[in-house]
Rosetta silent file (secondary structure, phi, psi, omega in degrees, C-alpha in Angstrom):
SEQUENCE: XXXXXXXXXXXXXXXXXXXXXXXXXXXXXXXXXXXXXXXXXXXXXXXXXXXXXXXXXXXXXXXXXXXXXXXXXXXXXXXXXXXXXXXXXXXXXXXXXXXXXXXXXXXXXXXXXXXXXXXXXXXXXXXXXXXXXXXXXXXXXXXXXX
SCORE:     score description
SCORE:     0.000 S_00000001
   1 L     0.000  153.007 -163.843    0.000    0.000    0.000 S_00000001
   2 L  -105.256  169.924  161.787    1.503    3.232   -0.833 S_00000001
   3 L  -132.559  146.172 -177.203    1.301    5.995    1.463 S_00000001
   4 L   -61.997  121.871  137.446    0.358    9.750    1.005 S_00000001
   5 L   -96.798  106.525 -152.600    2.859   11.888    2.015 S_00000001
   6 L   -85.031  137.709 -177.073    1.510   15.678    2.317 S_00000001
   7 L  -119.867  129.295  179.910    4.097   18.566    2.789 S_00000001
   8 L   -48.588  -36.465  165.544    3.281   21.814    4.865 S_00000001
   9 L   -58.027  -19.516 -171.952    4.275   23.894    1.873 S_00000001
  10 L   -30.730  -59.175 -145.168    1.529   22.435   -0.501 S_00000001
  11 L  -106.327  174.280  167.333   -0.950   25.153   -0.077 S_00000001
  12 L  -101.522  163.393  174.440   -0.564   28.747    0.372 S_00000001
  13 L   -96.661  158.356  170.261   -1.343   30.154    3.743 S_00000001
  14 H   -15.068  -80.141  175.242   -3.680   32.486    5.078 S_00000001
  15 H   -59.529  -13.567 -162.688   -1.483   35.222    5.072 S_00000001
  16 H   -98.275  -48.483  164.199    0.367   34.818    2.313 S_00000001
  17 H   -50.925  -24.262  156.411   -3.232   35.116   -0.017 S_00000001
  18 H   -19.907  -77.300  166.516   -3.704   37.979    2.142 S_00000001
  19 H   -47.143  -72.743 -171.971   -0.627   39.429    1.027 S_00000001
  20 H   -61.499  -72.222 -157.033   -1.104   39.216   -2.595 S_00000001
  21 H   -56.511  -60.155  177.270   -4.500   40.301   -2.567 S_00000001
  22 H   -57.952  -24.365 -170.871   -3.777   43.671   -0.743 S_00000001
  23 H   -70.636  -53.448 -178.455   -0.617   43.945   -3.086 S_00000001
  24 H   -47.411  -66.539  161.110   -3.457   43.754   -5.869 S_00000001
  25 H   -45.117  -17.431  171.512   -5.452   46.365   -4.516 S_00000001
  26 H   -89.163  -55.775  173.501   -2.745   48.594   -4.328 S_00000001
  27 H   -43.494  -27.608 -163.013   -1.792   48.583   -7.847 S_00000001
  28 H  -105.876  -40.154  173.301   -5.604   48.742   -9.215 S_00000001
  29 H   -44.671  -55.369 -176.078   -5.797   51.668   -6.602 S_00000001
  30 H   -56.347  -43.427 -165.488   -2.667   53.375   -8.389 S_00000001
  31 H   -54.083  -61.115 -160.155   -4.019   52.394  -11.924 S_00000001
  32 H   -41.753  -59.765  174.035   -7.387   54.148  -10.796 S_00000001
  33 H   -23.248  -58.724 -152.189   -5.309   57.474   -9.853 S_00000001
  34 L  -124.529   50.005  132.934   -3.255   58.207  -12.364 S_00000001
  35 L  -133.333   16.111 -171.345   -5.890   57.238  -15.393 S_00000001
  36 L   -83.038  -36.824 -175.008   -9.044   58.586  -13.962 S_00000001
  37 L   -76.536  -33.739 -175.165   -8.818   62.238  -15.459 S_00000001
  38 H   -74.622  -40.011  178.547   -7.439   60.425  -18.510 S_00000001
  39 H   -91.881   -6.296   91.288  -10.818   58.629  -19.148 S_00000001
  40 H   -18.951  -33.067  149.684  -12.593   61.956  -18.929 S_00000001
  41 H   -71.763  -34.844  174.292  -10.700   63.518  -21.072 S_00000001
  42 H   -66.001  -40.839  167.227  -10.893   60.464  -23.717 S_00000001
  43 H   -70.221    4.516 -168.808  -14.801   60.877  -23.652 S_00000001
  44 H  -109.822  -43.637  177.005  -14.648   64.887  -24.159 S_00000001
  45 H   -41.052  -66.645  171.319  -12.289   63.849  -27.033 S_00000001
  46 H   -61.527  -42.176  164.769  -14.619   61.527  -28.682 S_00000001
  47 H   -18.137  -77.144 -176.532  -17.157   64.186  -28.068 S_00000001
  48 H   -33.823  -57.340 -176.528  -15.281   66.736  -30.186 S_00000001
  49 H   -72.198   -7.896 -168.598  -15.090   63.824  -32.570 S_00000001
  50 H  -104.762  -34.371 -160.587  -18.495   62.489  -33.270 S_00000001
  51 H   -78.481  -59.621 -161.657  -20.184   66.075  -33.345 S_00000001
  52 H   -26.471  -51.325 -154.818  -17.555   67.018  -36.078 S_00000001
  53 H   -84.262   -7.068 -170.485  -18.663   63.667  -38.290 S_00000001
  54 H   -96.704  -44.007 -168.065  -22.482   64.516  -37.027 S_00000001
  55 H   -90.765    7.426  159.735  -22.201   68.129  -38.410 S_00000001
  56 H   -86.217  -38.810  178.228  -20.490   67.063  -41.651 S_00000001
  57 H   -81.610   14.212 -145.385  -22.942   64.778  -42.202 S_00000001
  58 H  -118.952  -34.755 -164.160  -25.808   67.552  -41.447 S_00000001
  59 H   -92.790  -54.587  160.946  -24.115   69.629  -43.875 S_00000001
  60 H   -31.154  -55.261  177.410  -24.147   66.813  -46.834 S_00000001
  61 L   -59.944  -27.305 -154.359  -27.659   66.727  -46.021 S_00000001
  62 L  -110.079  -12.010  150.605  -28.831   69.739  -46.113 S_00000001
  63 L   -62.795 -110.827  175.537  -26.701   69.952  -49.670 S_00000001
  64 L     1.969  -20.058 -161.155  -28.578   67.297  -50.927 S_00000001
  65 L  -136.937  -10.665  163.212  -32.068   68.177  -49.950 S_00000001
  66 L    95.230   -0.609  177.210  -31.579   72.126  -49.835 S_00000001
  67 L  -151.533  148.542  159.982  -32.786   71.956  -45.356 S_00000001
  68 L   -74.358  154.230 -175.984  -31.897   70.226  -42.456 S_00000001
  69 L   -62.925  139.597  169.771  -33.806   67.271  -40.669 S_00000001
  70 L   -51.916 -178.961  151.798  -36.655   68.809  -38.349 S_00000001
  71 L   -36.149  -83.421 -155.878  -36.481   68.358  -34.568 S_00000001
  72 L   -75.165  -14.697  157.927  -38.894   65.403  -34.884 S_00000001
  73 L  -101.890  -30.344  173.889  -36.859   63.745  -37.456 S_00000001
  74 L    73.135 -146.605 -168.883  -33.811   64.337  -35.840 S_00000001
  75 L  -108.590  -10.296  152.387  -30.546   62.861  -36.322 S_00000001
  76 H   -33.397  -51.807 -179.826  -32.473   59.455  -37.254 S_00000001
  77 H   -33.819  -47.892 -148.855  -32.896   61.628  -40.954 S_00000001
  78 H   -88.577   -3.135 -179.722  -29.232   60.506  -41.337 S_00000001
  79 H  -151.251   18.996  169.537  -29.428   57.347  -41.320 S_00000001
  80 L  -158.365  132.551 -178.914  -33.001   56.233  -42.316 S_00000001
  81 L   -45.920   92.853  178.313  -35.260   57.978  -44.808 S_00000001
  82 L   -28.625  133.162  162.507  -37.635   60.870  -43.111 S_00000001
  83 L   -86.388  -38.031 -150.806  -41.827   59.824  -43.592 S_00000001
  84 L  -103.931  151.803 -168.104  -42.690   63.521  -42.089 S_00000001
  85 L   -70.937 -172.048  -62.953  -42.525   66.531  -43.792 S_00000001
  86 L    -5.056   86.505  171.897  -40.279   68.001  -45.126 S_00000001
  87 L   -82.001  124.508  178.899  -39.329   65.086  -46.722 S_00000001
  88 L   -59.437  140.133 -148.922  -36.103   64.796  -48.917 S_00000001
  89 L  -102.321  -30.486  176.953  -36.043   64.448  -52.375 S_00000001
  90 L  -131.815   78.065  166.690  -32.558   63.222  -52.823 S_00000001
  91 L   -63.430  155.266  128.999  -32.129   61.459  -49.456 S_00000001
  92 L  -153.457  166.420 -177.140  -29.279   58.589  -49.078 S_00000001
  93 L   -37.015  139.177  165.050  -28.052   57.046  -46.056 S_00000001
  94 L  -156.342   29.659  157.790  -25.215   58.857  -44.690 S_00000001
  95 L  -142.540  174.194  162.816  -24.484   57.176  -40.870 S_00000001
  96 L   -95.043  -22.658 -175.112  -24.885   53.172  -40.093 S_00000001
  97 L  -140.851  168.997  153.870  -26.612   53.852  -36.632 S_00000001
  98 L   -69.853  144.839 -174.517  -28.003   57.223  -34.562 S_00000001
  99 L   -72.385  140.388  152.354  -24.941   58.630  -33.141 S_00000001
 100 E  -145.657  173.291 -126.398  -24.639   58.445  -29.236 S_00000001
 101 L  -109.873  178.428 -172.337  -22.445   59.976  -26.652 S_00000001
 102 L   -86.603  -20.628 -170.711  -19.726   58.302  -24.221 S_00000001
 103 L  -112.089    1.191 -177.689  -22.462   58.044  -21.971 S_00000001
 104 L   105.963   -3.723 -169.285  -25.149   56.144  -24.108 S_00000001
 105 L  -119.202  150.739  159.956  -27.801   59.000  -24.898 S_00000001
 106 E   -56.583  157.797 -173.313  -28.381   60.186  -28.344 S_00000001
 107 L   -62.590  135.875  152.931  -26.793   63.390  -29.239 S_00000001
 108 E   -62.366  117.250  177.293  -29.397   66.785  -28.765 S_00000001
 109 E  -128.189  118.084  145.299  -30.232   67.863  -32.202 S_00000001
 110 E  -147.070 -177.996 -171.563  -32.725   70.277  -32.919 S_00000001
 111 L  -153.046  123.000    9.819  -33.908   72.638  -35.995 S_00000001
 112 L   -94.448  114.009  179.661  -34.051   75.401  -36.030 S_00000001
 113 L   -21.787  134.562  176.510  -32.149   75.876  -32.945 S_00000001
 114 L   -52.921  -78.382  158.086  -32.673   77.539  -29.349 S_00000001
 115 L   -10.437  -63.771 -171.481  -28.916   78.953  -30.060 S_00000001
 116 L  -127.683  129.428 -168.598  -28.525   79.322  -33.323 S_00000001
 117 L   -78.604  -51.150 -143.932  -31.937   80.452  -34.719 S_00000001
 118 L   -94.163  -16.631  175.691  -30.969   80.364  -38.410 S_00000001
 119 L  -153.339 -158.934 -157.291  -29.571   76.809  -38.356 S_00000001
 120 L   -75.544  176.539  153.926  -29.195   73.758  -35.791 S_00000001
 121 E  -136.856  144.722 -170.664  -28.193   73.442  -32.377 S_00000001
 122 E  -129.651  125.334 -178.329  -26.056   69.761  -31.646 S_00000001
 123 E  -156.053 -175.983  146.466  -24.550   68.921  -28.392 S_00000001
 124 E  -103.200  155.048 -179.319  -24.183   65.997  -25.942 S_00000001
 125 L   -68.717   -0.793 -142.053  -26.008   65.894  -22.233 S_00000001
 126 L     5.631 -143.777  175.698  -22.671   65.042  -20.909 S_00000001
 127 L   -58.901  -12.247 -169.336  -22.017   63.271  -17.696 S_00000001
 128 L  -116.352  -46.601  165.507  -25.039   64.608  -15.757 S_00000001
 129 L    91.220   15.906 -164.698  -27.314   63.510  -18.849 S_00000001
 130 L  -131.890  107.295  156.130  -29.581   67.066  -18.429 S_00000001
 131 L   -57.564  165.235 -162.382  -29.296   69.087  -21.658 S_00000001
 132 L   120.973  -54.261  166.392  -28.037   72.396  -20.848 S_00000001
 133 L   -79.214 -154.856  163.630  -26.034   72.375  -18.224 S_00000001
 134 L   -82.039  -14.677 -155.268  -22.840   73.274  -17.266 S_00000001
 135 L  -104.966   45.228 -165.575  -21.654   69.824  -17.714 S_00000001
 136 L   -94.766 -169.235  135.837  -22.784   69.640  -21.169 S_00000001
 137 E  -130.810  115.638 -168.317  -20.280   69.051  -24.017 S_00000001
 138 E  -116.058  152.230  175.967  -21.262   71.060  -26.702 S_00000001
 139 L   -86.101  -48.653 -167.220  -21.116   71.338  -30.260 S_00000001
 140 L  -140.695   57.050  140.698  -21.611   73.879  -31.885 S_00000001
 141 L  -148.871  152.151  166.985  -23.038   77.171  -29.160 S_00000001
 142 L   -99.243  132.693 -175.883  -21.574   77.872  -26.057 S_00000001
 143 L   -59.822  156.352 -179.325  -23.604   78.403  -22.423 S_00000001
 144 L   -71.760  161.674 -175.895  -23.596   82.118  -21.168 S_00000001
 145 L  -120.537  134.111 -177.642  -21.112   82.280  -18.452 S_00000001
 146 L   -70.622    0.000    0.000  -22.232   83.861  -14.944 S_00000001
């Protein structure tokens, strides 16, 4: 018969999982630190970037069809064919989806604009998710400053 012999070193100890685990926590702590302002700034970035490609394609459109999509068609016009008037005469696709924000809500589009009377106003809700605010990232007007 053979016999098991088990050695005190097999396993880790208590303390030693402990150990690691707190080491781990320190490190994911540091990570947090010194990239947290960095992933705020990477979502302000992409901001910057999608209203550019939203107000190029806005411009294309509104070539194309001589006006911009209403309020009520919104930035949907861009990437499926308006039913409600005005409708466009020489529509074509010109996104694959509605655009949304770093935070998941579609962009604020409307026409003719609160802002800009004579043409649109386009912005994201930012981080707060309230059109508007200060915490807005906006495209193309700026909030009054107190």
């Amino acid at each position: 018969m053979k016999r098991h012999t088990y050695s005190r070193r097999s396993a880790f100890t208590l303390l030693e999982m402990m150990l690691v685990v707190l080491i781990i926590g320190l490190l994911i702590g540091m990570a947090l630190r010194y990239t947290g302002g960095k992933v705020d700034e990477a979502r302000r970035v992409r901001v910057r970037a999608d209203l550019q490609q939203i107000k190029t394609n806005l411009m294309m459109y509104q070539a194309a069809n001589g006006f911009y999509p209403t309020t009520e068609q919104g930035l949907k016009a861009l990437v499926q064919k308006p039913e409600t008037d005005p409708k466009p005469r020489n529509w074509h696709q010109l996104d694959d989806q509605v655009p949304r924000d770093p935070w998941d809500l579609e962009y604020v589009y409307r026409y003719p604009g609160k802002h800009n009377p004579k043409e649109y106003d386009i912005f994201s809700a930012g981080p707060d998710r309230n059109p508007e605010t200060d915490e807005d990232n906006l495209g193309n007007w700026e909030p009054a400053t107190n």
